[in-house]
C-alpha positions as CSV (number, residue, x, y, z in Angstrom):
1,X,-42.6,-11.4,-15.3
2,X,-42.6,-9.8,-18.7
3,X,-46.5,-10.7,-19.6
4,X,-46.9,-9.5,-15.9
5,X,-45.0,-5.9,-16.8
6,X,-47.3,-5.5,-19.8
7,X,-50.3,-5.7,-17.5
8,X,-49.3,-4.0,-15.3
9,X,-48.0,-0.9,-17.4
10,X,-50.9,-1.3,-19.2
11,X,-53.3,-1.1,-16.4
12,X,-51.3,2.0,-15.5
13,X,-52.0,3.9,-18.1
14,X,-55.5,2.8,-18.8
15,X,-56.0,4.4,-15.0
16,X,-54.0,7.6,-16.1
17,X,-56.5,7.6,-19.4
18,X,-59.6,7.6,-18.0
19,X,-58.8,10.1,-14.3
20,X,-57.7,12.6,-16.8
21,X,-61.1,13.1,-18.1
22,X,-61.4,14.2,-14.4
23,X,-58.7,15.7,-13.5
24,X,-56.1,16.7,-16.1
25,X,-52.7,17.4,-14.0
26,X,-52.8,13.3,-13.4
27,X,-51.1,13.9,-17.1
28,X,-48.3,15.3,-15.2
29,X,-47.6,11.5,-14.1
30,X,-46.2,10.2,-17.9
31,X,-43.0,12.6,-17.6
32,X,-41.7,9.7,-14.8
33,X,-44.0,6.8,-16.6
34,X,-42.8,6.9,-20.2
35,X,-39.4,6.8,-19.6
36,X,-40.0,3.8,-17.4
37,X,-42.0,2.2,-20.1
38,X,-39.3,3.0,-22.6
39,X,-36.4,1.3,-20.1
40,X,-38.5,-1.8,-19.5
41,X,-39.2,-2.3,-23.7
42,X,-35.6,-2.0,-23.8
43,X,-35.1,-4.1,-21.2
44,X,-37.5,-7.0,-23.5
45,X,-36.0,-6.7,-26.5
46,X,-32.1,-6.3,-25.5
47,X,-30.3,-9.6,-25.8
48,X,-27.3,-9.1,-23.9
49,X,-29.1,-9.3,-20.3
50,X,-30.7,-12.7,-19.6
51,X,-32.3,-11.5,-16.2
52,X,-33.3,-7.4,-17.6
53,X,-35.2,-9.6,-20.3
54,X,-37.0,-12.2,-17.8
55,X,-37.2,-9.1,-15.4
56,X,-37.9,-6.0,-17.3
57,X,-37.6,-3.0,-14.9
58,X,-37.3,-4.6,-11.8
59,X,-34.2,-6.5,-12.8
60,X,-32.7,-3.2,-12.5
61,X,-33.1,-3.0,-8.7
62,X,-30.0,-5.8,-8.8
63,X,-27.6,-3.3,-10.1
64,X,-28.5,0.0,-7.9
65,X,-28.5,-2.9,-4.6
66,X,-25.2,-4.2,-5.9
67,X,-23.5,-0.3,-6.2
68,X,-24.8,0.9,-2.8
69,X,-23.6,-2.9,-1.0
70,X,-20.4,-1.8,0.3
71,X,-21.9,1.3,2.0
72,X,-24.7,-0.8,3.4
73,X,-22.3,-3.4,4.4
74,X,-19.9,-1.0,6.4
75,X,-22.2,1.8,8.0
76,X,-25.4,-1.1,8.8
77,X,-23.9,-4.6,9.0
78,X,-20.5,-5.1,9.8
79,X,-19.2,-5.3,12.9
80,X,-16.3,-3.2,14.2
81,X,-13.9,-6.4,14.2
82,X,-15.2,-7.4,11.1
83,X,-14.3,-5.0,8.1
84,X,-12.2,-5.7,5.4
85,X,-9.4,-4.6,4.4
86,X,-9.5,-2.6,7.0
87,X,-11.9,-3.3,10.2
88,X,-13.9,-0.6,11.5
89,X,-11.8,0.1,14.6
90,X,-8.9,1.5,13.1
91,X,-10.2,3.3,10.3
92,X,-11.9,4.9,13.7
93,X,-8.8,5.4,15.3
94,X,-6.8,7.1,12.7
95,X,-9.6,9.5,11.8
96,X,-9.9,10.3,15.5
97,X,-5.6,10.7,15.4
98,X,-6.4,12.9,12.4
99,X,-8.5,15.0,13.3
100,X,-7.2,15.3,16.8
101,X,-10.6,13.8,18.7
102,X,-10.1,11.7,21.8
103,X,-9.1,8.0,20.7
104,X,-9.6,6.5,23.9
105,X,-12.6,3.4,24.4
106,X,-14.4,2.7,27.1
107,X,-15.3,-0.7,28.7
108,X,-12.8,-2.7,27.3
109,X,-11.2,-4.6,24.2
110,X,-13.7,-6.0,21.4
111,X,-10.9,-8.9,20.4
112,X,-11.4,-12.0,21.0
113,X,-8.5,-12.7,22.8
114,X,-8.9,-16.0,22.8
115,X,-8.6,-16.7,19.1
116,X,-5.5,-18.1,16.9
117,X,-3.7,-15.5,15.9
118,X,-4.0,-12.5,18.6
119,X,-0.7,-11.0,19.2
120,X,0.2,-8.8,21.7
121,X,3.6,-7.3,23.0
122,X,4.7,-8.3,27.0
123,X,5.2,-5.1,29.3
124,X,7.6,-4.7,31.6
125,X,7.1,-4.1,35.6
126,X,10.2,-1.7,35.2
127,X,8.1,0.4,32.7
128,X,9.5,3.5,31.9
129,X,8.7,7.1,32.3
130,X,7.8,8.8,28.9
131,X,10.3,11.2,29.4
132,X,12.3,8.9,29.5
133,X,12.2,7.3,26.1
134,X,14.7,8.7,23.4
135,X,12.6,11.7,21.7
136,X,14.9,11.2,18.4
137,X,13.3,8.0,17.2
138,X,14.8,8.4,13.7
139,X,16.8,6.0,11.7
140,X,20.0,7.1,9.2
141,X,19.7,5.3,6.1
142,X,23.0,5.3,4.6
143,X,25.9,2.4,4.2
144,X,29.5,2.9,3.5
145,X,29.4,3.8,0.1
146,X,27.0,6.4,0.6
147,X,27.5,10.4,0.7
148,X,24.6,12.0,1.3
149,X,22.6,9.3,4.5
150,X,19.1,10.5,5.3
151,X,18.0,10.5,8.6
152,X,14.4,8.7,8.6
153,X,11.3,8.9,10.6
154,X,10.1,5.5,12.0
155,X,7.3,6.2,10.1
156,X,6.7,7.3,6.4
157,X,4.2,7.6,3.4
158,X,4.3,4.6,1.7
159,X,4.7,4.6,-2.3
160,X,1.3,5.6,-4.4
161,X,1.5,7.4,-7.4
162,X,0.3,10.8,-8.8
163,X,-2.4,9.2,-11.2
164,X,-3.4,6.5,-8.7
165,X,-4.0,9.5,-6.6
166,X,-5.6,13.2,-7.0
167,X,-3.5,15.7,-7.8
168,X,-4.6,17.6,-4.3
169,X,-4.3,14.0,-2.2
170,X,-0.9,14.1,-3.4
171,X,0.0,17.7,-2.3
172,X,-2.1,17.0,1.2
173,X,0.4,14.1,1.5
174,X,3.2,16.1,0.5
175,X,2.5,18.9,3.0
176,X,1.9,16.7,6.2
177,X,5.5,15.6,5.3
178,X,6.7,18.7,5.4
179,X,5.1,19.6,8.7
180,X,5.6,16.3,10.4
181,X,9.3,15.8,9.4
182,X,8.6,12.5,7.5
183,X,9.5,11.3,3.7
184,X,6.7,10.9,0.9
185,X,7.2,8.1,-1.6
186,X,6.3,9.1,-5.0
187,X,5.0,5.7,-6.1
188,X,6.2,4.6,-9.5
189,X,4.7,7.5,-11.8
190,X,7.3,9.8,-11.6
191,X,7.8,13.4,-9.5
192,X,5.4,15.4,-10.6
193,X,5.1,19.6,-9.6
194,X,2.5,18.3,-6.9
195,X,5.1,16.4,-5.2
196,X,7.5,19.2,-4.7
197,X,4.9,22.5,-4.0
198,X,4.4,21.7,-0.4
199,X,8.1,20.7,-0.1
200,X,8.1,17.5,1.8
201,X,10.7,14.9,1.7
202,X,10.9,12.5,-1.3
203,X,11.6,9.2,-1.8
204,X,11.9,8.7,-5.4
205,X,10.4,5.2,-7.0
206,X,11.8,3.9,-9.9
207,X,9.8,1.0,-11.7
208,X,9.9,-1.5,-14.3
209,X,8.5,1.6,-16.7
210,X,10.9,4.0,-15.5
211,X,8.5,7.1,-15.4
212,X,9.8,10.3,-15.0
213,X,13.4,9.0,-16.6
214,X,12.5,7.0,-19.8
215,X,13.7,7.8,-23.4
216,X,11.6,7.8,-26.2
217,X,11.3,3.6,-26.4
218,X,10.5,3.4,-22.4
219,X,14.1,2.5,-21.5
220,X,16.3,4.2,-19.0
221,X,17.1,7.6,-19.2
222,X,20.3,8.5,-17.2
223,X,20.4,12.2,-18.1
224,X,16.8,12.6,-17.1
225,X,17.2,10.4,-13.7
226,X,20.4,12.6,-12.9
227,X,18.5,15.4,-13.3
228,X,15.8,14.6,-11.1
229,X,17.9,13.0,-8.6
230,X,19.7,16.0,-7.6
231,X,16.6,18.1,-6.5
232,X,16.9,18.9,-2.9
233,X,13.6,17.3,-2.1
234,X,14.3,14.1,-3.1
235,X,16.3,12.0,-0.5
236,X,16.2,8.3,-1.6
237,X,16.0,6.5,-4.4
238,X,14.0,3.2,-4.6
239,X,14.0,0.6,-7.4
240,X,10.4,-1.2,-7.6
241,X,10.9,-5.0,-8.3
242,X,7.8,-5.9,-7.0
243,X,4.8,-5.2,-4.7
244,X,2.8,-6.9,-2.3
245,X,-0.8,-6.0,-4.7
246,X,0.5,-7.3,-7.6
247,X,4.1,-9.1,-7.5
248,X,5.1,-10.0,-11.0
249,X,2.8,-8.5,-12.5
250,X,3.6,-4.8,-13.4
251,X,1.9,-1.6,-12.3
252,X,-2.0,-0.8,-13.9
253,X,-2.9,2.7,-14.8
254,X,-6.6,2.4,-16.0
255,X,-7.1,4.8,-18.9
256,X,-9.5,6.9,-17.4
257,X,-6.9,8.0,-14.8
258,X,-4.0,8.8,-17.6
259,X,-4.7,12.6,-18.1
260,X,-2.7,14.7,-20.2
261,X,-1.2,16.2,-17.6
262,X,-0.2,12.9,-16.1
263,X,0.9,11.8,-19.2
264,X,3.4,14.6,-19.8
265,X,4.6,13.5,-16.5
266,X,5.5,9.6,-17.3
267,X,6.2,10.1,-20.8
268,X,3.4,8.4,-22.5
269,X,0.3,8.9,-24.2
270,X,-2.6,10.2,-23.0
271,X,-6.0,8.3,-21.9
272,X,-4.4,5.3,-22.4
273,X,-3.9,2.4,-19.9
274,X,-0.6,2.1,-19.1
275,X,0.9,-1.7,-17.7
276,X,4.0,-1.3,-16.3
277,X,6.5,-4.4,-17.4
278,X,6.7,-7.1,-15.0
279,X,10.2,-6.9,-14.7
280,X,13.2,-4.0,-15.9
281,X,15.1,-4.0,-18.7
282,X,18.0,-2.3,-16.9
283,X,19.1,-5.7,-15.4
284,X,18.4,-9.4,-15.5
285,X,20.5,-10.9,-12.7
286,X,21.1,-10.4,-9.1
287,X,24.9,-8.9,-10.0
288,X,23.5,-6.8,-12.7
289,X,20.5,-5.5,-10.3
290,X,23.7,-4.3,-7.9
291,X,25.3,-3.3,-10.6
292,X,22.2,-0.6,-11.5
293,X,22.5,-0.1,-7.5
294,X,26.0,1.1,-8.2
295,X,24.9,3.1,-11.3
296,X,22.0,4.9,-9.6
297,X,24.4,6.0,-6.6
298,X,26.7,7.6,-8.8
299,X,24.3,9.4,-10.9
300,X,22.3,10.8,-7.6
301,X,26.1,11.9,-6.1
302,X,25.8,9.4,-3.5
303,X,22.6,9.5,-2.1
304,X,20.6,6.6,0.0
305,X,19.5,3.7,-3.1
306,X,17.5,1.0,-2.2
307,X,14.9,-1.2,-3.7
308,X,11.1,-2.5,-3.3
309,X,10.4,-6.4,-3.0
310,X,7.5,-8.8,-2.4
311,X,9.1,-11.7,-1.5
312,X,8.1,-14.7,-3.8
313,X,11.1,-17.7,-4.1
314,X,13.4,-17.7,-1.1
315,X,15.9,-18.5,-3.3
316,X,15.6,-15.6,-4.9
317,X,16.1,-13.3,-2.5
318,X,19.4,-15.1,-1.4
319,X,20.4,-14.8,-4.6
320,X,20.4,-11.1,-4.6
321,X,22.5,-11.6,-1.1
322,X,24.7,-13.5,-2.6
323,X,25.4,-11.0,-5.3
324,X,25.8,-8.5,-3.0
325,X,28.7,-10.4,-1.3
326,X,29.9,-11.0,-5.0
327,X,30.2,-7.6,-6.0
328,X,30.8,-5.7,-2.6
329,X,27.7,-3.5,-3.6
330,X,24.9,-3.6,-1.2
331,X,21.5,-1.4,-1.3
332,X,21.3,1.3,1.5
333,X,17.8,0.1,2.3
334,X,15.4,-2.6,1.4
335,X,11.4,-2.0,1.6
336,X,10.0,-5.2,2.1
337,X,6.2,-5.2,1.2
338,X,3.6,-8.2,2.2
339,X,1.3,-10.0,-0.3
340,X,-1.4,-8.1,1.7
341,X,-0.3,-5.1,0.2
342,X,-3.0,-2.6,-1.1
343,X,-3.5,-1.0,-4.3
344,X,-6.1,1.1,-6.5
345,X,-6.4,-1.7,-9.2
346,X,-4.9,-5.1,-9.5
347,X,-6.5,-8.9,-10.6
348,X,-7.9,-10.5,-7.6
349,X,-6.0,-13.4,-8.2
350,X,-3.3,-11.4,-7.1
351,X,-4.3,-9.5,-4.6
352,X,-5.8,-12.4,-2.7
353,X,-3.0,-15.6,-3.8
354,X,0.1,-14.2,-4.9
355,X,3.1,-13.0,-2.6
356,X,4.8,-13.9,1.1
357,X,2.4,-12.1,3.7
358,X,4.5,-9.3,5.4
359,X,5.2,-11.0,9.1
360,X,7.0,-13.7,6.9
361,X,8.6,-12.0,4.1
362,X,9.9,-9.3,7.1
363,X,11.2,-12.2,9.5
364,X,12.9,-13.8,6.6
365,X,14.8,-11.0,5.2
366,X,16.1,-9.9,8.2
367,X,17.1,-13.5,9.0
368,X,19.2,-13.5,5.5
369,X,21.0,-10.0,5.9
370,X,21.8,-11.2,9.4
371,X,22.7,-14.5,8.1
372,X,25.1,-13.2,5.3
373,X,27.0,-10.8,8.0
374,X,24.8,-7.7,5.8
375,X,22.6,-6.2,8.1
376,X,24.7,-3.1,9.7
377,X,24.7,-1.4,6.4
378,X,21.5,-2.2,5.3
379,X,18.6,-0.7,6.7
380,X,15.2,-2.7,6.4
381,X,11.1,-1.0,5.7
382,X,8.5,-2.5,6.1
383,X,5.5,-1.6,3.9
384,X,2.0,-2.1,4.8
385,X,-1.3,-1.6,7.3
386,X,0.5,0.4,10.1
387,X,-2.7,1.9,11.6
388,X,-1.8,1.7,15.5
389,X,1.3,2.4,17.3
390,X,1.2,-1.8,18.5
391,X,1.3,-2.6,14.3
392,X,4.6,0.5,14.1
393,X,6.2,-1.5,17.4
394,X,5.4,-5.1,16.1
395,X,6.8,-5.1,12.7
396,X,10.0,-3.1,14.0
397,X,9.9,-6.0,16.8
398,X,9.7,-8.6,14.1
399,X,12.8,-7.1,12.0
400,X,12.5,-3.9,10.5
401,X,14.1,-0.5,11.2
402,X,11.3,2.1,9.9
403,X,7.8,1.5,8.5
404,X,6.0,2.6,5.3
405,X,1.8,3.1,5.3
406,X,-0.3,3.9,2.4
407,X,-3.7,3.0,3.6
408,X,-3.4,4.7,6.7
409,X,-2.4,7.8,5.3
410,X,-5.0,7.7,2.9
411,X,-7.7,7.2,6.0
412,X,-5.3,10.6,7.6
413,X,-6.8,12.1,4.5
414,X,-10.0,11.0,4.5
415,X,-10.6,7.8,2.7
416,X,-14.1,6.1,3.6
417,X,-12.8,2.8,2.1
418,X,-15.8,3.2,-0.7
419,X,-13.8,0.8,-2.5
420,X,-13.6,2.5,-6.0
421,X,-10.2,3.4,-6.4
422,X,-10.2,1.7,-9.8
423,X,-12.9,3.3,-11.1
424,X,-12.3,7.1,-11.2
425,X,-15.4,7.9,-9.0
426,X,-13.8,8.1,-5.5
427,X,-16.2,10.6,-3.4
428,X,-13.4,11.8,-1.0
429,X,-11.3,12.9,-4.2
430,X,-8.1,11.1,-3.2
431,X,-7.9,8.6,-6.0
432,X,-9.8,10.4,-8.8
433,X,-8.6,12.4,-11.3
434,X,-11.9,14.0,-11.7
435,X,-11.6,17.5,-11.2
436,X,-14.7,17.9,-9.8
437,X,-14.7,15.6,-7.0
438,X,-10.8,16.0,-6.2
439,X,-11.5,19.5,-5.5
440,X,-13.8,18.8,-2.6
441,X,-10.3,17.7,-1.2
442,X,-8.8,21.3,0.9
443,X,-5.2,20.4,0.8
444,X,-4.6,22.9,3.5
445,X,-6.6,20.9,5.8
446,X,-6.1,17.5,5.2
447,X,-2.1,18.2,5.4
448,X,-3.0,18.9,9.2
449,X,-4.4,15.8,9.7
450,X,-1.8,13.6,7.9
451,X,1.0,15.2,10.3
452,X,-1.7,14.7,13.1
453,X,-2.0,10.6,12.4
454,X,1.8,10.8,12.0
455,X,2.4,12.1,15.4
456,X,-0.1,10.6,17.0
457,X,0.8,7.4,16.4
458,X,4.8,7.8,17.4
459,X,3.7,8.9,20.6
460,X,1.5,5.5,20.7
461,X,4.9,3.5,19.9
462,X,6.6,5.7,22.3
463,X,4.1,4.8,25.2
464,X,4.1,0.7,24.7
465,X,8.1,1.1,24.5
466,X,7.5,2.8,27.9
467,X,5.4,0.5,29.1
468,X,8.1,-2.5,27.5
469,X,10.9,-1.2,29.5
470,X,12.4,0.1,26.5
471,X,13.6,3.6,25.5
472,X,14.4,3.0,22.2
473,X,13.5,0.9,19.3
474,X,16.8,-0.3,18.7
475,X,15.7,-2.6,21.8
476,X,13.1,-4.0,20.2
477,X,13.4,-8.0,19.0
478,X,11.4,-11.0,18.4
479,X,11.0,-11.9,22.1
480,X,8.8,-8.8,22.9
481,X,5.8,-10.1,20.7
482,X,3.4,-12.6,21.4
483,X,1.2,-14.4,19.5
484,X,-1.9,-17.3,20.2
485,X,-0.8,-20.4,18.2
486,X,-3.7,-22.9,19.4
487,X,-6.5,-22.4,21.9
488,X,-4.1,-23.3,24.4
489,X,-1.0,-22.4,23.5
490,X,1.3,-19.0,23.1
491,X,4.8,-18.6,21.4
492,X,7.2,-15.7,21.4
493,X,7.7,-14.6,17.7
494,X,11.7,-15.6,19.0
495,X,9.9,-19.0,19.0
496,X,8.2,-18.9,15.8
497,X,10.9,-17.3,13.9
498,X,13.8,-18.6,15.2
499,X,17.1,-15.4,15.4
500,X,20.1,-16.1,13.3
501,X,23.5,-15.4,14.4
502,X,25.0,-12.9,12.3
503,X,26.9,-15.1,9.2
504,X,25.4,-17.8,9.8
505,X,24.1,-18.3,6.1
506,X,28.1,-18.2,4.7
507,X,29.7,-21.4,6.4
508,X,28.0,-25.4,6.0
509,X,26.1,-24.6,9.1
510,X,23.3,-22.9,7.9
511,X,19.5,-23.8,9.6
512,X,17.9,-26.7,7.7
513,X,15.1,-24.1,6.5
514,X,17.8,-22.7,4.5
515,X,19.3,-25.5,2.8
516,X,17.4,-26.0,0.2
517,X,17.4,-22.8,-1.2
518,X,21.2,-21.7,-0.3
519,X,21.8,-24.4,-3.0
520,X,19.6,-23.4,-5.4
521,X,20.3,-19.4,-5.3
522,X,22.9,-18.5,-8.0
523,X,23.9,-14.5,-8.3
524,X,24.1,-14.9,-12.3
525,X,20.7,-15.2,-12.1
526,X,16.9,-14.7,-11.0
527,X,15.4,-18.1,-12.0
528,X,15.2,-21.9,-13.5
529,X,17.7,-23.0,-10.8
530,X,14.4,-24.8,-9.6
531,X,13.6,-25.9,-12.7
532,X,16.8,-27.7,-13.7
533,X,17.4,-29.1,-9.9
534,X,13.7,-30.8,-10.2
């Protein structure tokens, strides 16, 4: 191929040569040839390229194929079942929520409703009137120790950061909050003056790096959290231990996203990636974590404090139960986020291997708190892919009070799923801190269509309650979902995931599932319980 580019380029100009003693403009033609000549030499002599120097020129082709493959993939060759992370048929339906188009189809479902793994929920033939179902679908998240509850939407803005996202994405999200009545987490990075223009409700994310309220040496800063705390806007507090992207692995803020401006807001320096720790060095046991539970509550005068897990050892997680038993401090909420979990840049490894999947980690959790007599005062999110009111209903089915969605809101806004939120070049402007392409987001509008998604959707969980017999998600358990185990064979997620009755986990009676790891959990500390039992 390269003896072949020299004849070819050769032969090229040779014709050029000898027509311009004809016609002269044909000179025109070397302004696009040279260049090309100069790439392919390049291409020749370079040594870092195997196939540019075998290929010269053409090898290139590879590279402009390989950038423009997603887009090809999900406007030419996908089907609408078929997408990934998220299928073509609801990124359709939220856009059409959104932007308040019809979201009805015609002719039928495009499931296979046949395969392992469909779920659906049963309806009732005493369905229920709309107008009959309880219009205040909110939750209060608040226990007994706390002053100031907060009375939650079912559904809310799960936590992405300003730096992750565009300054404007961030006050779109903010502002459909504000006009829908629902919270906005910040995401790790701190509250920045984005978060609070619009004037939305806040739920304030404190991770292992504690942006926003760090001293000088990234500790914890309590006069700086106090401070922040007691702004009206924010409503919760939320410790991050881990998430479903990345669990154990600390928060990645490539260093073309870390402007000076969002450095001034974490408290670091500028155009420099930033990796959060993998764990905080507030605590290092279950006690100590409610401990910093305790702390936080007081600082904020009482309100809601909660915290952010993907669910890795069982034991673990009954470990922090058990501390909360210990120490008579218990969180006011706990956001329980899948393995599945999306983020704007995290190893593969991680995203694809590492982390319970939500339906688990959310069926377990609820099963412990019930189990360990802690559920009433405990209030339980679930984080991730609520797109439909069916995913809202089944998740609150499965065990959770109120749901959390990032990627759906981001679609609200406008996401294409172009897939390059780690790169800086997103061409919607949501997770880019490039001024010139975050601009071509209109805040003013896209707020709109956030609140529209928002609504839109509650009124779908409203109408398969209805339909369920139910008038309130309180109703809601295990029994109303279905799901194909085998081509011939359906369970009841009440069948699957067994219900616990409430303190079941604290006598010698516990389920055999539990055994293993009851004895193994110790609330003076996180690990090598496994490690010294094996």
């Amino acid at each position: 191929m390269r003896m072949l580019f020299i004849i070819v380029m050769a032969t090229i100009f040779v014709f050029v040569a000898f027509s311009a003693f004809f016609w002269p403009p044909v000179l025109w033609s070397l302004i696009v040839l040279l260049p090309l000549l100069a790439v392919g030499i390049y291409d020749m002599i370079q040594i870092k390229h195997s196939l540019l120097r075998n290929f010269p020129l053409i090898g290139r082709l590879r590279k402009i194929m390989e950038s423009i493959r997603p887009m090809i993939q999900q406007y030419f060759i996908e089907a609408d079942t078929e997408g990934a992370p998220v299928n073509r048929i609801f990124r359709s339906v939220v856009y059409q929520r959104a932007k308040g188009e019809m979201d009805t189809v015609p002719y039928g479902t495009k499931f296979d409703v046949y395969r392992v793994g469909y779920e659906w929920v049963s309806h009732s033939l005493a369905a229920k009137n709309l107008a009959e179902i309880n219009s205040d679908l909110r939750v209060t998240i608040g226990g007994s120790d706390c002053l100031l509850p907060y009375n939650a939407s079912l559904l809310n803005i799960s936590a992405m950061s300003f730096g992750a996202l565009s300054s404007n994405a961030v006050k779109a999200l903010n502002g459909g909050a504000k006009l829908g009545g629902f919270a906005h987490n910040t995401g790790e990075g701190g509250i920045s003056e984005h978060h609070l223009e619009q004037g939305g409700d806040l739920i304030w994310q404190i991770g292992t790096a504690y942006f926003g309220c760090r001293n000088v040496l990234g500790l914890f800063d309590e006069s700086q959290f106090r401070e922040k705390a007691a702004y009206p806007a924010v409503k919760m507090i939320e410790i991050k231990l881990s998430q479903g992207a990345k669990p154990g692995h600390g928060g990645v803020l490539p260093a073309c996203k870390n402007t000076p401006e969002i450095a001034r807001i974490r408290g670091v320096t500028a155009y420099k990636q930033i990796n959060s720790p993998a764990t905080h060095a507030c605590f290092s046991t279950p006690i100590e974590l409610m401990l910093f539970i305790q702390n936080l509550r007081e600082l904020s005068n009482g309100k809601p404090i909660g915290f952010k897990i993907c669910i890795g050892q069982k034991s673990e997680f009954i470990a922090l139960c058990k501390a909360m038993i210990e120490t008579g401090i218990k969180p006011d909420f706990i956001t329980v986020d899948g393995g599945e979990g999306g983020t704007g840049a995290a190893p593969v490894e991680y995203t694809n291997s590492v982390g319970m999947p939500l339906t688990d980690a959310l069926t377990f959790v609820r099963d412990c708190l019930v189990g360990f007599d802690l559920k009433r005062e405990i209030k339980i999110i679930a984080s991730g892919k609520v797109f439909t009111g069916f995913h809202l209903i089944k998740r609150l089915a499965l065990g959770a009070d109120l749901c959390n969605s990032a990627r759906g809101m981001m679609l609200a806004l406008g996401c294409i799923q172009s897939l390059q939120c780690n790169k800086d070049t997103c061409p919607t402007g949501i997770t880019t801190q490039n001024p010139k392409l975050s601009q071509g987001l209109v805040v003013a509008n896209k707020m709109h269509r956030v609140a529209n998604f928002h609504r839109a959707t509650l009124k779908s969980a409203a109408e398969i309650l209805a339909a369920a017999g139910l008038c309130h998600t309180q109703e809601l358990n295990r029994s109303h979902i279905y799901r194909r185990v085998s081509a011939t064979e359906i369970k009841r997620y009440d069948e699957i995931h067994p219900v616990l009755q409430p303190g079941r986990l604290l006598g010698d009676n516990a389920p055999e599932a539990f055994v293993y790891d009851l004895q193994i959990a110790n609330a003076q500390m996180f690990t090598s319980t496994v490690c010294q039992i094996a």
